[in-house]
MDAnalysis code that builds the backbone (N, CA, C; Angstrom):
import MDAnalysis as mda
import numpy as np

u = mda.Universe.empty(204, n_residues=68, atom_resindex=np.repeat(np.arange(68), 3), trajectory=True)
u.add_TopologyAttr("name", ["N", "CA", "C"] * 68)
u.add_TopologyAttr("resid", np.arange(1, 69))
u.add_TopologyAttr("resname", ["UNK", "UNK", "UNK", "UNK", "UNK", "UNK", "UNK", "UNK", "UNK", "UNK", "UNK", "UNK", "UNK", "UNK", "UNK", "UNK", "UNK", "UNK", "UNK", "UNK", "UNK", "UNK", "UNK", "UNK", "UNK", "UNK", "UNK", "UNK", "UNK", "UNK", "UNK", "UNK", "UNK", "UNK", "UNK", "UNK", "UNK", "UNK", "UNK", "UNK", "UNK", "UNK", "UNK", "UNK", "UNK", "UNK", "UNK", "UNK", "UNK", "UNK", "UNK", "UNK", "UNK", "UNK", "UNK", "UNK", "UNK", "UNK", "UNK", "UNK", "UNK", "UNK", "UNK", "UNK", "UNK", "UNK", "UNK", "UNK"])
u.atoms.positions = np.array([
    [-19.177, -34.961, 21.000],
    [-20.204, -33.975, 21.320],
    [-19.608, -32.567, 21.173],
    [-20.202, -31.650, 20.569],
    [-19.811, -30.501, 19.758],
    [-19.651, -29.387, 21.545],
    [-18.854, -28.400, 21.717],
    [-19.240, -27.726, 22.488],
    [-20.352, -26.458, 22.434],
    [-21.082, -25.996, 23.341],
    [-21.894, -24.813, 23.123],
    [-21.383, -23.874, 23.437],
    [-21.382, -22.648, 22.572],
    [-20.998, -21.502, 22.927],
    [-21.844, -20.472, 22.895],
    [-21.640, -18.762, 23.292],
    [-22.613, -17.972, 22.420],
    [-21.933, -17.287, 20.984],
    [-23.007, -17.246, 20.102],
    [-22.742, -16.132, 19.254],
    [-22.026, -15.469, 19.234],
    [-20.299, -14.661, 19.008],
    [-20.361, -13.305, 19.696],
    [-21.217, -12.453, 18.917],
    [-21.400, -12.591, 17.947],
    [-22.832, -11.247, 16.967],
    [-23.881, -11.267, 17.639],
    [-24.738, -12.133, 17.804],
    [-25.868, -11.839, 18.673],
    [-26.400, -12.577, 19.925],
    [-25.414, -13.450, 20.514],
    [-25.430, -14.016, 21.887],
    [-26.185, -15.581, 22.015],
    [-26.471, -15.824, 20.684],
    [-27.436, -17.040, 20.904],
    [-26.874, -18.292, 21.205],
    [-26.988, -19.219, 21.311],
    [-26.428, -20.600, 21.870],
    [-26.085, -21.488, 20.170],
    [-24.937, -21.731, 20.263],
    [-24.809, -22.561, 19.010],
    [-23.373, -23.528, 19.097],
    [-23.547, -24.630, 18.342],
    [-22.621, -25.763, 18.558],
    [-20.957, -25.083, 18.043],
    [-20.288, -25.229, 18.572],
    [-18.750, -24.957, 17.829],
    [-17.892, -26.711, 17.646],
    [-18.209, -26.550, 16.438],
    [-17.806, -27.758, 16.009],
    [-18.137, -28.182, 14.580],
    [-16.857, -29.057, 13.818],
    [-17.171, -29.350, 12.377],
    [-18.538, -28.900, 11.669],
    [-19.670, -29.444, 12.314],
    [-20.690, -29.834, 11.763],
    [-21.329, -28.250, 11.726],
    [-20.987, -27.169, 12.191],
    [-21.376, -25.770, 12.008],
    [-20.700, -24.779, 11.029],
    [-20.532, -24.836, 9.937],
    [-19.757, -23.970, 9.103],
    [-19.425, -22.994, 9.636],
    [-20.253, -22.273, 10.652],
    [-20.189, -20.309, 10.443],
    [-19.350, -20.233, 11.883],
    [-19.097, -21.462, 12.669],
    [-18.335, -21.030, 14.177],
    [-17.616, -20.009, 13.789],
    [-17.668, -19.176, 14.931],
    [-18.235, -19.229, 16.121],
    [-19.714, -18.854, 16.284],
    [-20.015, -18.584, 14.695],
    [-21.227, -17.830, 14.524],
    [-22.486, -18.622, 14.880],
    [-23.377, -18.014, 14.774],
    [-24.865, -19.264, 15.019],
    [-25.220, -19.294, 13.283],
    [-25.319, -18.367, 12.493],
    [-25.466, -18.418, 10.955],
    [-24.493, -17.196, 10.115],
    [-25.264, -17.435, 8.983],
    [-24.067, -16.929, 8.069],
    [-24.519, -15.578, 7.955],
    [-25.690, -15.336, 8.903],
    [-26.243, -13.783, 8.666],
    [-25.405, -13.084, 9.710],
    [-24.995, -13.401, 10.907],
    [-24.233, -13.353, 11.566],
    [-22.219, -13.313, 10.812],
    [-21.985, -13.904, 10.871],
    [-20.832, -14.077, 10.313],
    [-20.450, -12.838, 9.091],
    [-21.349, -12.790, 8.353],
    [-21.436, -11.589, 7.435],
    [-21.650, -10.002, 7.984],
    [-22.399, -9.977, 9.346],
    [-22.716, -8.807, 9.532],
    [-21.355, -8.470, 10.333],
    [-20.111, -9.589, 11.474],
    [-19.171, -9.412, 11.912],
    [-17.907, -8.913, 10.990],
    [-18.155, -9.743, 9.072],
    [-16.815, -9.419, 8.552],
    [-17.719, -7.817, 7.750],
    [-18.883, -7.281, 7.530],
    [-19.059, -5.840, 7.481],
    [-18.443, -5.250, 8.696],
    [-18.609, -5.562, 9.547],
    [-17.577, -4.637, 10.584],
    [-16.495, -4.404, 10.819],
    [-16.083, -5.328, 10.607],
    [-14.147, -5.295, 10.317],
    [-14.106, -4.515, 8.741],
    [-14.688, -4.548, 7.767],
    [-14.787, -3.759, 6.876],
    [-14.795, -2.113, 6.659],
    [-16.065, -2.177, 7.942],
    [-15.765, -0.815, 8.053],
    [-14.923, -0.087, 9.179],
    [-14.279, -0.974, 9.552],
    [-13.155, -0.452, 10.236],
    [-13.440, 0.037, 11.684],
    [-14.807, -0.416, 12.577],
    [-15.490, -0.801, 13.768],
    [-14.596, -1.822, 14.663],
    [-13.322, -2.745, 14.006],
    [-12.483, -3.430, 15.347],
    [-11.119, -3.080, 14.628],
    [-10.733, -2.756, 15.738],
    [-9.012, -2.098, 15.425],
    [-8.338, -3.162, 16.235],
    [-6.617, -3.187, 15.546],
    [-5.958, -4.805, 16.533],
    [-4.949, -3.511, 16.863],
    [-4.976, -3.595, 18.228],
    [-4.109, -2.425, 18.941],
    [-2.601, -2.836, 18.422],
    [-1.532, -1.911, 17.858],
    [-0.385, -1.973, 17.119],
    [0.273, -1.003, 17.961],
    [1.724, -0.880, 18.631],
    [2.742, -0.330, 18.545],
    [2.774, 0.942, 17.211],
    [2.709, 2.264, 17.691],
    [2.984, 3.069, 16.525],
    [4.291, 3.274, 16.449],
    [4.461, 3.093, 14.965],
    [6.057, 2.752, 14.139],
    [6.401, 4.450, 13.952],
    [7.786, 5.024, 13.575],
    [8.651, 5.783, 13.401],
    [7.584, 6.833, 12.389],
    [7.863, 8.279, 12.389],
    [7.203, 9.195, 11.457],
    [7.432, 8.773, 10.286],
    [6.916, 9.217, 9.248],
    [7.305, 9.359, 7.789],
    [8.844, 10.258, 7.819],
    [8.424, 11.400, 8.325],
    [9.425, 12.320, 8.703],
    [10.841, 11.768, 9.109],
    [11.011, 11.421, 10.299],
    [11.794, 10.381, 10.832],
    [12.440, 9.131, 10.152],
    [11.736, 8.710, 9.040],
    [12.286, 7.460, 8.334],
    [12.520, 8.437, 6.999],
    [12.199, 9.847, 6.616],
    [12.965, 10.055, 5.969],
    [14.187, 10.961, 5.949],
    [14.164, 11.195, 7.392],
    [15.554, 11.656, 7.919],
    [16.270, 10.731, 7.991],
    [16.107, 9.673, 8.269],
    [17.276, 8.423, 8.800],
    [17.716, 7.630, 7.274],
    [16.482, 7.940, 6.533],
    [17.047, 7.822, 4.363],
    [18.251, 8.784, 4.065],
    [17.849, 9.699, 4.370],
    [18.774, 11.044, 3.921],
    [20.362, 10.732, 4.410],
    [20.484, 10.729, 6.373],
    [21.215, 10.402, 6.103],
    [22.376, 9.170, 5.996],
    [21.350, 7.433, 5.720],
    [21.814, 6.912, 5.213],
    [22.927, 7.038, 3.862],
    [22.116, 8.288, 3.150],
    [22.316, 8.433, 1.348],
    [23.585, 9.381, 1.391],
    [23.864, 10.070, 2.757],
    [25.062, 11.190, 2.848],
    [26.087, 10.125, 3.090],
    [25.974, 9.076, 3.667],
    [27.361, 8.143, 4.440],
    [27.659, 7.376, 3.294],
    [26.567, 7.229, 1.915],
    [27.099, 6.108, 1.348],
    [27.894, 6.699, 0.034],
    [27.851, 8.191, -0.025],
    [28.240, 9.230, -0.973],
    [28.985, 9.883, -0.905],
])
């Protein structure tokens, strides 16, 4: 027996299991309108911000002085 979940796109009740292609979705109108959103750049995956440009090209430079 499949479990029920909701939608997360539009909240409706739908099986999560083999027999549903679009899980977690309820359809594929759904599923499509979630990967337009990640498209347009509407869910961000929170990241650690990495070293400046600046900074990694100070630490190039003076890599390139120690090896010269």
């Amino acid at each position: 027996m499949a479990k029920i979940v909701k939608c997360p796109q539009c909240g409706k009740d739908t099986e999560y299991g083999p027999e549903n292609k679009y899980r977690p979705f309820c359809s594929e109108r759904c599923q499509l309108i979630d990967l337009g959103e990640w498209a347009e750049e509407k869910y961000l995956i929170p990241a650690e911000e990495g070293p400046s440009r600046a900074d990694v090209n100070e630490e190039n430079e003076k890599q390139r002085r120690i090896l010269h």
